[in-house]
C-alpha positions in Angstrom: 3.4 8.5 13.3 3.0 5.4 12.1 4.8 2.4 13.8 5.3 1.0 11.0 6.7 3.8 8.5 10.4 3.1 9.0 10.5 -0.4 7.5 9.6 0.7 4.4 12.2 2.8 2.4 11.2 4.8 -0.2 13.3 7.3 -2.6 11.9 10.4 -4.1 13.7 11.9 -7.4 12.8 15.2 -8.3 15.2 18.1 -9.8 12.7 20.9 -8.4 13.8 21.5 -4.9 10.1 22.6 -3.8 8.1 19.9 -4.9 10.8 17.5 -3.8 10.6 18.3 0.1 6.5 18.3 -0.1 6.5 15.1 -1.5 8.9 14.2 1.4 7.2 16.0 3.7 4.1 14.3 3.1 5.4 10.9 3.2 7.2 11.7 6.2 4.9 9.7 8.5 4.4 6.7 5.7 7.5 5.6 5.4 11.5 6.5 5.8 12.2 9.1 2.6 15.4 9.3 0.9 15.7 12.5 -1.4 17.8 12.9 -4.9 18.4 15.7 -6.6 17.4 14.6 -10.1 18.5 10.7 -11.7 21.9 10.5 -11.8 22.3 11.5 -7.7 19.2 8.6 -7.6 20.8 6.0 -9.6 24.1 6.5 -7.5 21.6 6.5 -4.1 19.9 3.4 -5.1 22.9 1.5 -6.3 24.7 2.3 -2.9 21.4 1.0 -0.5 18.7 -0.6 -3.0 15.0 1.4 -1.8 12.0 -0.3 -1.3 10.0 2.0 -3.7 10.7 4.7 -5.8 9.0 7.6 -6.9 10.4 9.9 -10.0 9.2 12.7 -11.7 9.7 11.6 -15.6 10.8 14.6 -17.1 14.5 15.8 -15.6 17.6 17.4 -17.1 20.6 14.8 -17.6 19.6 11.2 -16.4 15.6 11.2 -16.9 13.1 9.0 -15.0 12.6 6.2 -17.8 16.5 6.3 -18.0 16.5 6.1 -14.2 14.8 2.8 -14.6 16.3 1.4 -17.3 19.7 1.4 -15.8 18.2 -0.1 -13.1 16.1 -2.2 -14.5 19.4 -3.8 -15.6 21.2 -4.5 -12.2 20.1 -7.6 -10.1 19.6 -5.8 -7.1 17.3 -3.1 -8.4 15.5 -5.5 -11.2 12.1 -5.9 -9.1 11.9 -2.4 -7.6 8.9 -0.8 -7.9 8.3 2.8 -9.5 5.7 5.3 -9.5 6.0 7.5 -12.2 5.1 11.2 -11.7 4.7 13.4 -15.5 1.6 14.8 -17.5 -1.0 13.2 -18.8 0.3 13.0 -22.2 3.5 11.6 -21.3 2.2 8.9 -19.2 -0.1 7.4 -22.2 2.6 8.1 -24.9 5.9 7.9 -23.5 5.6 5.4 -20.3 2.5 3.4 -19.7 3.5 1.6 -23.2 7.4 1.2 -22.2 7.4 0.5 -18.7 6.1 -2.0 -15.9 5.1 0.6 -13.2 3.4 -0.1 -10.8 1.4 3.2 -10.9 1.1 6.6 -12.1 0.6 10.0 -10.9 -0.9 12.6 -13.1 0.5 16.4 -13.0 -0.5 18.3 -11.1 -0.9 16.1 -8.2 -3.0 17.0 -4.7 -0.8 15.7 -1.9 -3.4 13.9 -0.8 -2.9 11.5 -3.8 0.5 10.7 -4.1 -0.3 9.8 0.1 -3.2 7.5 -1.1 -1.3 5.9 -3.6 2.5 5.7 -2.4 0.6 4.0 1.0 -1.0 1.1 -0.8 2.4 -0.2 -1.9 4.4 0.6 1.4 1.7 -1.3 2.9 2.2 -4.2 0.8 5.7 -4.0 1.0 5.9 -4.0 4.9 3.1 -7.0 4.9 6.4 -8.7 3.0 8.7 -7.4 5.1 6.8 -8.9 8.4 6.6 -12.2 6.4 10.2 -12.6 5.4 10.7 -11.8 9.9 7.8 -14.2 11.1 8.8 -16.4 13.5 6.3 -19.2 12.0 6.5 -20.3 8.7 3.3 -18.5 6.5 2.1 -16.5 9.4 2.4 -12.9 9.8 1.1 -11.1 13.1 1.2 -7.6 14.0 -1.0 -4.9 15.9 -3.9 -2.8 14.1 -2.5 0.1 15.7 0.0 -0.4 13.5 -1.6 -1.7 10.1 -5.3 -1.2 9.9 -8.1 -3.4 8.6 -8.4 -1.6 5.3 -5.1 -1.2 4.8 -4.8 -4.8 5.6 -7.5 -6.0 3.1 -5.9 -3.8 0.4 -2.5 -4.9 1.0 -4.2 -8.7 0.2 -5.9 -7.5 -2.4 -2.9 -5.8 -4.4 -1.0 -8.8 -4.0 -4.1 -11.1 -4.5 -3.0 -13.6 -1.5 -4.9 -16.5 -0.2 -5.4 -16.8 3.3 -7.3 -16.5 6.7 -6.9 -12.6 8.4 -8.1 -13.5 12.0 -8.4 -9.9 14.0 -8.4 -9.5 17.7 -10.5 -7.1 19.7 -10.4 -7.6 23.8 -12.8 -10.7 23.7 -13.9 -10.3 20.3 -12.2 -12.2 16.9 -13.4 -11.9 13.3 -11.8 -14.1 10.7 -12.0 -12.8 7.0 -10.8 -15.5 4.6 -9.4 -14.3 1.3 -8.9 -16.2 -2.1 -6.6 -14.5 -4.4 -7.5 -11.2 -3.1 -11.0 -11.4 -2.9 -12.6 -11.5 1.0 -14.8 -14.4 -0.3 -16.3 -14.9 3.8 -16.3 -13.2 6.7 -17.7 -14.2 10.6 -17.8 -11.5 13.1 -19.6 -13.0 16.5 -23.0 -13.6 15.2 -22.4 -11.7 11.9 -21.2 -13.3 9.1 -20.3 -11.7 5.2 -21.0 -8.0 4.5 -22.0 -7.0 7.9 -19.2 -8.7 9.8 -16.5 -7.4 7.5 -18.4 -3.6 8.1 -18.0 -3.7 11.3 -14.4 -5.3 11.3 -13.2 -2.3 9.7 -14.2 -0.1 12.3 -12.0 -1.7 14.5 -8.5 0.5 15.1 -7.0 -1.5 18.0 -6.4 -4.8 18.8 -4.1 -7.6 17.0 -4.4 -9.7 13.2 -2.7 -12.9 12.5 -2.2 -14.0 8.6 -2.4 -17.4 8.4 -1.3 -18.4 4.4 -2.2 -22.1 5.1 -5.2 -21.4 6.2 -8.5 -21.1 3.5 -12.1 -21.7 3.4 -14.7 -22.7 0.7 -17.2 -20.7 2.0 -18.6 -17.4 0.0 -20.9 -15.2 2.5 -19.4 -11.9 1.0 -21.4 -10.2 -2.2 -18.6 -7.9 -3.1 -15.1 -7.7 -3.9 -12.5 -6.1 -1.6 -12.9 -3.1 -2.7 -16.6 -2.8 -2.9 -16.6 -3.9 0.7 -13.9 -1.2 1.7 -15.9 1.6 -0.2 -19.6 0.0 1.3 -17.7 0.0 4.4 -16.8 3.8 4.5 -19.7 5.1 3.3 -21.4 3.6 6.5 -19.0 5.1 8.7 -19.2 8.7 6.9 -23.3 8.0 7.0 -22.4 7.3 10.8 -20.4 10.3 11.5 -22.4 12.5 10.1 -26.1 11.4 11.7 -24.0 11.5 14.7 -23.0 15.2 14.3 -27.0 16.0 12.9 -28.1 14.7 16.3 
C-alpha cells in the first residue's frame, strides 16, 4: 500500500451496492474510502467529518449528485470540496459540465483503471497540501519517493500550477527540477541537464524530494511541458522494458 493513502479522505456516493464496493475496492490502496448509500446518507456523512474528495454517481433516487453538491456547495465547511462526477455522456455535457465547478468527470461505463488514474491525480495534490499545511519549515515540503513518486510529484505541480524548486535525492545523486506555474521550465541531473535529466529523474522510485516554494530559476533547458515530458518519459521506459525482454 501506499504510505501515503490514509491522509487523504475520499467519499464515494453510489446507490448501486456493486459498483459502490469496486470503486472502493479499487481505491482502497489510494486513499482512506468512506462509502454512502446514495446523497442524503452522503450529505449527512460529509456534514458530520467534511472528506477531502468526493466522488458521486449523478443520477440517484431522492437526493441526486448535483443536489448533493448544491447543499454543500452552500455550507462553509464543504464550499471548496472537490467532486468528480460519475454519469453518461450526455448528462455530463448537458446537465453538469454547464452547472457545476468539478473538478473532473468520469464517463459511464468506466474501466477501473480510470477512475484510479484520475481520483489519484487529485489525492496527490491534496496530500502535497496536506504535507505543506504540516511542514516544519515555512514553504518547504519533504517527503520520501517511496511514498510520492516523481511523476506523481510533477503532476501534482502541474495541476496546481506551483512555482518552485523539486530537489530529489538518490544515495549520492540529486537532480533539481525547477517549475514555473506548473511547467518544469529546467532540469540538471549530474551532467544532464533539461529533457534527459528529467527522463532519467523519473526512473528514480527511491530516495527523498524537498519542495522549496521560495526557491526559482530563470533558466529554460526543458522543450516540453510537464506532461510532454511525463508521456516522453514513459515511452522510454516501455521502449526500455521491452528491448530488455526482446534480448
Amino acid at each position: 500500500m501506499n504510505p501515503t493513502a490514509k491522509t487523504v479522505n475520499v467519499l464515494i456516493v453510489d446507490d448501486n451496492p456493486l459498483i459502490r464496493e469496486l470503486m472502493a475496492q479499487a481505491l482502497d490502496s489510494v486513499c482512506k474510502v468512506i462509502i454512502a448509500a446514495d446523497g442524503a446518507d452522503a450529505l449527512l456523512k460529509a456534514v458530520d467529518t467534511p472528506p477531502d474528495l468526493i466522488i458521486t454517481d449523478y443520477k440517484m433516487p431522492g437526493l441526486d449528485g448535483r443536489q448533493l453538491y448544491d447543499k454543500l456547495r452552500n455550507r462553509e465547511a464543504t464550499r471548496n470540496t472537490p467532486f468528480i462526477f460519475v454519469a453518461s455522456q450526455g448528462d455530463i455535457e448537458e446537465k453538469l459540465r454547464p452547472l457545476v465547478a468539478a473538478e473532473d468527470f468520469l464517463t459511464k461505463p468506466f474501466f477501473v483503471a480510470d477512475l484510479v488514474r484520475v481520483a489519484k491525480k487529485f489525492v496527490d495534490r491534496l496530500h502535497l497540501e496536506k504535507l505543506q499545511q504540516r511542514a516544519s519549515r515555512p514553504g518547504v515540503i519533504q517527503g520520501r519517493l517511496e511514498g510520492m513518486g516523481v511523476a506523481e510529484l510533477m503532476q501534482s505541480l502541474e495541476m496546481g500550477q506551483k512555482s518552485c524548486r523539486l530537489a530529489l535525492r538518490r544515495g549520492n545523486k540529486s537532480c533539481d527540477l525547477f517549475f514555473s506555474g506548473g511547467q518544469c521550465k529546467h532540469a540538471k541531473l549530474g551532467k544532464l541537464e533539461g529533457d534527459e535529466a528529467v527522463y532519467e529523474a523519473v526512473n528514480w522510485t527511491d530516495g527523498e524530494f524537498e519542495i522549496d516554494f521560495s526557491t526559482v530559476s530563470e533558466r529554460t533547458s526543458t522543450t516540453r511541458s510537464t506532461t510532454g515530458l511525463l508521456m516522453e518519459a514513459m515511452r522510454l521506459m516501455d521502449e526500455a522494458n521491452s528491448n530488455s525482454v526482446k534480448s
